[in-house]
MIMARDO-322294 format. One record per residue (C-alpha): residue in three letters; x, y, z. Coordinates in Angstrom, 2 decimals. Example, Ala and Ser with C-alpha at 12.3 -4.5 7.8 and 13.67 -1.06 7.14 Angstrom:
2
<node Ala, <12.30, -4.50, 7.80>>
<node Ser, <13.67, -1.06, 7.14>>
//
This chain:
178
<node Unk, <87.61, 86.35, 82.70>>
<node Unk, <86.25, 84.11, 85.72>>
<node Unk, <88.91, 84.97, 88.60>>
<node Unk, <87.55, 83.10, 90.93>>
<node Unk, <89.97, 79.92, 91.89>>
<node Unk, <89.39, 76.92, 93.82>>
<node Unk, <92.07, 74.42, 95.71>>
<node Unk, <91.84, 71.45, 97.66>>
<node Unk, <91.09, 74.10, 101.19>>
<node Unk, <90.53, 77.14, 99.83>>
<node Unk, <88.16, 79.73, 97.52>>
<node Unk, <90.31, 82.40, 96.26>>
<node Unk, <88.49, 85.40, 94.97>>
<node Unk, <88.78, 88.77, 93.80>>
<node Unk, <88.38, 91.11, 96.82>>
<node Unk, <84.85, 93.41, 96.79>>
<node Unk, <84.12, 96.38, 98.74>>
<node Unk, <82.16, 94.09, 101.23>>
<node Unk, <85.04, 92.82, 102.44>>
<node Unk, <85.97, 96.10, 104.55>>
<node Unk, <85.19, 94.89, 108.00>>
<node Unk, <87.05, 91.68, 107.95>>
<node Unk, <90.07, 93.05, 106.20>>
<node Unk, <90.06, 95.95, 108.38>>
<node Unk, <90.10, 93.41, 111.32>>
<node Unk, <92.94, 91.52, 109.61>>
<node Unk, <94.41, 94.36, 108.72>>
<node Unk, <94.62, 96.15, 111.87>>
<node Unk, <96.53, 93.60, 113.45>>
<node Unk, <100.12, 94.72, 114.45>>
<node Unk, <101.43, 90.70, 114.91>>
<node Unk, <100.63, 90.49, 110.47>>
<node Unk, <103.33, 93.25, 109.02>>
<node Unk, <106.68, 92.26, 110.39>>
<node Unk, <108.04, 92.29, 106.84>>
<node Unk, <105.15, 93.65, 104.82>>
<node Unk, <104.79, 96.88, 103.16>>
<node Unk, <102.41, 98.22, 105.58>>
<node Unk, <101.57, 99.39, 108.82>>
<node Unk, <98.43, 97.90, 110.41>>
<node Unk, <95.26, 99.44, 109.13>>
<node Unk, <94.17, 101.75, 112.43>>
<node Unk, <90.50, 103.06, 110.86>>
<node Unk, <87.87, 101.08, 108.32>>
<node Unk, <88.68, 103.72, 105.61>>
<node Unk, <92.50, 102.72, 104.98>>
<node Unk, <91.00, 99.51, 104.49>>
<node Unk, <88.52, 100.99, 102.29>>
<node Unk, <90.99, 102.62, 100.05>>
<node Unk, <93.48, 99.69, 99.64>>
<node Unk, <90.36, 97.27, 98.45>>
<node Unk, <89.20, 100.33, 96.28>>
<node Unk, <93.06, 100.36, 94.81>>
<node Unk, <93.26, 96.38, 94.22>>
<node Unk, <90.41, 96.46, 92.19>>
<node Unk, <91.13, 99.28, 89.93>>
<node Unk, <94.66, 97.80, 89.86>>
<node Unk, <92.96, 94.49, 88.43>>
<node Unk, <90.69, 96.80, 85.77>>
<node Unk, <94.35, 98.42, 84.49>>
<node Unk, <96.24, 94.91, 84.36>>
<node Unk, <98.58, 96.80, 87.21>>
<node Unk, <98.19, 93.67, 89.68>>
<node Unk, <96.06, 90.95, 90.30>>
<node Unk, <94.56, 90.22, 93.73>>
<node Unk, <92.68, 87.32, 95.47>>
<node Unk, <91.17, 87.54, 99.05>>
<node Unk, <92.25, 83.75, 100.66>>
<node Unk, <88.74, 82.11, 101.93>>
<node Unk, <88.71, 79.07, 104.01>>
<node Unk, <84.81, 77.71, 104.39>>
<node Unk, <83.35, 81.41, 103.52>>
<node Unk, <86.03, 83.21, 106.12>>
<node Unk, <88.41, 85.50, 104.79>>
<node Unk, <92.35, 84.58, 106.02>>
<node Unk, <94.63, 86.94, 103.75>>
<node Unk, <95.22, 87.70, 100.23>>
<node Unk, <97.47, 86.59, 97.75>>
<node Unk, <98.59, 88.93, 94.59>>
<node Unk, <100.28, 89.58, 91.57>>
<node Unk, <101.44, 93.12, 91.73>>
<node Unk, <103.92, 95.23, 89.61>>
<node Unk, <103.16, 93.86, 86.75>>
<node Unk, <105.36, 94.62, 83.67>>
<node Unk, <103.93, 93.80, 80.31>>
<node Unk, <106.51, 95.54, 77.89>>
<node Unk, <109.52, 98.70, 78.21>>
<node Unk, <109.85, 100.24, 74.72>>
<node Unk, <110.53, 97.13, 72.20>>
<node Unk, <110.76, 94.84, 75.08>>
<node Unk, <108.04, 92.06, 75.74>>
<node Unk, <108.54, 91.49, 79.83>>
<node Unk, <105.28, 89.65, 80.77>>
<node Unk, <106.51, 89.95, 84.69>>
<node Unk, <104.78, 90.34, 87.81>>
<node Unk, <105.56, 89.97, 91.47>>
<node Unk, <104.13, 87.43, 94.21>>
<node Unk, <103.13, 88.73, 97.11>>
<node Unk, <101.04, 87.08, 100.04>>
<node Unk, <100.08, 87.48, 103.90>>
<node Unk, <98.09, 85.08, 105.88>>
<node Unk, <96.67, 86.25, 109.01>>
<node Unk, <98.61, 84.79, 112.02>>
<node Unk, <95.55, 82.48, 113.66>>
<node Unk, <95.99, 80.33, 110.17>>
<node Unk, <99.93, 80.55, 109.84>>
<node Unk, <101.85, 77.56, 109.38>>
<node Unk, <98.89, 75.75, 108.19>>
<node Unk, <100.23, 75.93, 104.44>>
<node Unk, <97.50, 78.12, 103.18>>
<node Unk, <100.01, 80.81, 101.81>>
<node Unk, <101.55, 77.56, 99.93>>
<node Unk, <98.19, 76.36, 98.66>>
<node Unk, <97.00, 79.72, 97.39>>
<node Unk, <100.27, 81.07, 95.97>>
<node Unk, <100.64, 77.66, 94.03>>
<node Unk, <97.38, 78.35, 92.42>>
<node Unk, <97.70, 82.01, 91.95>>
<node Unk, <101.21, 81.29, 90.47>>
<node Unk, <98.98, 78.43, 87.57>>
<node Unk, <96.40, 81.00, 86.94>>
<node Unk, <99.22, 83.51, 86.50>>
<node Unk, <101.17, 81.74, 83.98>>
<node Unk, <97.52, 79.77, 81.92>>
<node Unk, <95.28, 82.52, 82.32>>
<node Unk, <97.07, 86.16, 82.32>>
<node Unk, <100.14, 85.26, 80.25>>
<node Unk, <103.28, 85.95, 82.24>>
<node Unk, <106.59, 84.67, 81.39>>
<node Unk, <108.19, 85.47, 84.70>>
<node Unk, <107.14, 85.61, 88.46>>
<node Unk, <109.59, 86.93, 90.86>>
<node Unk, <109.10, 87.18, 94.62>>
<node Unk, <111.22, 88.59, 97.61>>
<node Unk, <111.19, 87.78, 101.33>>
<node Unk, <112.91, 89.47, 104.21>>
<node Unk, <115.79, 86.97, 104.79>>
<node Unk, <114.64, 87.27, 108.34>>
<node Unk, <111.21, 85.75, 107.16>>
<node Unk, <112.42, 81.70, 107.24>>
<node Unk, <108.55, 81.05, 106.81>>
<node Unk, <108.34, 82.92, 103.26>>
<node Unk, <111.72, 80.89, 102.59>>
<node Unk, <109.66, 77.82, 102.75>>
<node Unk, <106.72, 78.54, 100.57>>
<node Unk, <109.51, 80.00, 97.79>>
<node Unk, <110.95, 76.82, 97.87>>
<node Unk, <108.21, 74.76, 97.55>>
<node Unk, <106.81, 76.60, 94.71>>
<node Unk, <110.04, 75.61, 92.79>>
<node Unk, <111.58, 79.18, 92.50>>
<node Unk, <115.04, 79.66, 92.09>>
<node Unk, <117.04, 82.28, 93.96>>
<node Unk, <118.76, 85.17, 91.58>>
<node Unk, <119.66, 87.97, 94.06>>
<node Unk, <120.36, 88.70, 97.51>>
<node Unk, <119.92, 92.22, 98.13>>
<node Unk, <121.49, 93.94, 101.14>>
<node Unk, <119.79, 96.94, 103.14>>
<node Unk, <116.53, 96.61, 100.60>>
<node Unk, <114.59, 98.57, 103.05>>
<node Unk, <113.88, 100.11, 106.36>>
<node Unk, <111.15, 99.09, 108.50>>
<node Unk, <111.22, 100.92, 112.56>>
<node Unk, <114.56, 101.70, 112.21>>
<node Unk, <116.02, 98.56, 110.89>>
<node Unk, <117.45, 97.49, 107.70>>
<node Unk, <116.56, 94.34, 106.03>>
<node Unk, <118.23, 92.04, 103.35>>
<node Unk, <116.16, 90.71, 101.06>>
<node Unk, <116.07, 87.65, 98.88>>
<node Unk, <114.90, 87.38, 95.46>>
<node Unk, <113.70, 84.46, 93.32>>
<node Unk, <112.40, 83.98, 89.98>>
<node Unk, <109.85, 81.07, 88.18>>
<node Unk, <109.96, 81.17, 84.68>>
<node Unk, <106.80, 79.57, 82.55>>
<node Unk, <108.03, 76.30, 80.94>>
//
């Protein structure tokens, strides 16, 4: 399957083990992981190992990632992780949105763009029925982009999860394939 996925700004493309030095340099960046998962990258072979993992995770059908290219440059990456095919008897055909931009092309709607067109490809190409995604309620930026995509909010979660100390709400919302 071609992976590759092109908007009216943007090339969005698998990530490749070439892409170590500018995703370390993205990565490394303390301003990026407020709310993300992550602590910033602080040597090449972190980096290394999380490009190694997307790409098996894409081989298994685990999660889907795509590196966010503006005129050849690499600016974040936008995913489909967590995803949940079937439980037992259960079909699920659910996955999760995720997305970071680095903060030079913030509030440019590039995490909009992309996410749009990863969310398409998500429900035409790999077959999913449902894509949820969460944001810190803190994170009134990720707010936006939910809303514009059209998802609906199902869940507010208190004290999801602690980042330096703090606890943090999140919000959940859901898109179901029509």
């Amino acid at each position: 399957m071609n992976y590759f996925i092109h908007t009216e700004r943007l090339l969005l493309r698998p990530p490749v083990k070439d892409d170590d030095k500018v995703l370390y340099e993205l990565m490394s960046d303390d301003r990026l992981i407020k709310f993300l998962t992550w602590e910033p990258h602080t040597n090449i072979e972190t980096t290394r190992n999380v490009i190694n993992s997307l790409i098996a995770s894409q081989q298994n059908d685990k999660g889907y990632h795509w590196c966010v290219c503006t005129k050849d440059k690499v600016i974040g990456i936008v995913s489909l992780i967590d995803v949940k095919r079937t439980i037992r008897t259960w079909t699920l055909n659910r996955t999760e949105l995720s997305y970071w931009i680095s903060p030079e092309f913030q509030g440019k709607g590039y995490a909009t763009e992309a996410s749009k067109a990863v969310v398409e490809f998500g429900f035409k190409n790999l077959n999913f029925h449902k894509i949820i995604v969460a944001h810190a309620a803190q994170n009134i930026e990720s707010k936006s982009i939910c809303n514009k995509l059209g998802f609906e909010q199902y869940a507010y979660e208190h004290d999801a999860f602690n980042k330096a100390g703090i606890w943090h709400d999140l919000i959940w919302y859901e898109l179901i394939k029509k």
